[in-house]
C-alpha positions in Angstrom: 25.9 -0.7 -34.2 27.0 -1.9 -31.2 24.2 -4.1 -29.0 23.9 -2.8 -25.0 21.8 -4.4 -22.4 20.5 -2.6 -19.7 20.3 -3.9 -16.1 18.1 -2.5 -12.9 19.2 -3.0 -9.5 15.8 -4.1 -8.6 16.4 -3.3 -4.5 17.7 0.2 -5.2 14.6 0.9 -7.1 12.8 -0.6 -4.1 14.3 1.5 -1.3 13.4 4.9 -3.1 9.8 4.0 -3.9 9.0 2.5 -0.1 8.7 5.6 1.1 6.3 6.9 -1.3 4.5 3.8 -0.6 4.5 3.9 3.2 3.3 7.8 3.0 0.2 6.8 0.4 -0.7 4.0 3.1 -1.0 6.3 5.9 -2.7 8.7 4.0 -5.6 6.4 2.8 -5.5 5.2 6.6 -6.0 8.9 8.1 -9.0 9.2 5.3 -10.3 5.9 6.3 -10.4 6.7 9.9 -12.1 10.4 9.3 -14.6 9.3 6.9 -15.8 6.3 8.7 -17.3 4.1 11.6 -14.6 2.4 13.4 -10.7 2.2 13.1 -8.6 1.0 10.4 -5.1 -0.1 10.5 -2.6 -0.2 8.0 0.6 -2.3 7.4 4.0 -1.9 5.1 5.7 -5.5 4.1 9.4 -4.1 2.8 11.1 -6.4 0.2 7.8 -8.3 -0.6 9.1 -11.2 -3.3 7.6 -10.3 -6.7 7.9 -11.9 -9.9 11.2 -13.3 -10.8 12.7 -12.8 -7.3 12.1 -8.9 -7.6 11.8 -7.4 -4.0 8.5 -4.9 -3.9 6.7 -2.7 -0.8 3.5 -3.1 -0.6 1.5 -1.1 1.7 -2.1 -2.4 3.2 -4.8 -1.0 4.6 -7.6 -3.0 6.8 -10.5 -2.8 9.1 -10.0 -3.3 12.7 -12.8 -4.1 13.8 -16.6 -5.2 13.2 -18.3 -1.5 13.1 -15.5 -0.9 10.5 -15.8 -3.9 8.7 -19.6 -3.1 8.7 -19.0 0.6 7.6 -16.9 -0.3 4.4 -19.5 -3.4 3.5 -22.4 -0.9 3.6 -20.7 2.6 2.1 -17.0 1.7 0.3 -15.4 3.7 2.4 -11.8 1.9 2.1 -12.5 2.4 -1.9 -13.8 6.3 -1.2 -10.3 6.7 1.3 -8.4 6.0 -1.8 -9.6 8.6 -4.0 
């Protein structure tokens, strides 16, 4: 039997799951935002370096300011935006 190695293209993987990524970031933003005190912001780095040179999104979501930053200490509410 013959032996056949199979090889990803690591970037084209990347590009088809960025959007998914970018979509699940401004979702937990819009929950954030709804749910709690002040406003959260939210951030996509495209073709982060991974392990072993791999490119990989990843999407971020933060506090903007103290009353949020307050609000998520005191209630989870990044962690309940998520759900």
């Amino acid at each position: 039997m013959a032996k056949s190695k199979l090889t990803l293209d690591w970037k084209a993987i990347d590009a088809a799951v960025a959007g998914e990524v970018e979509a699940k970031t401004t979702e937990i933003q819009r929950n954030a935002n709804s749910s709690g005190k002040g406003s959260y912001g939210s951030s996509v780095q495209y073709g982060f370096p991974g392990g072993r040179g791999r490119p990989r999104t990843h999407g971020l979501v933060f506090t903007d300011d103290f009353a949020a930053m307050r609000d998520t200490a005191r209630n989870n509410t990044l962690l309940k935006a998520v759900r």
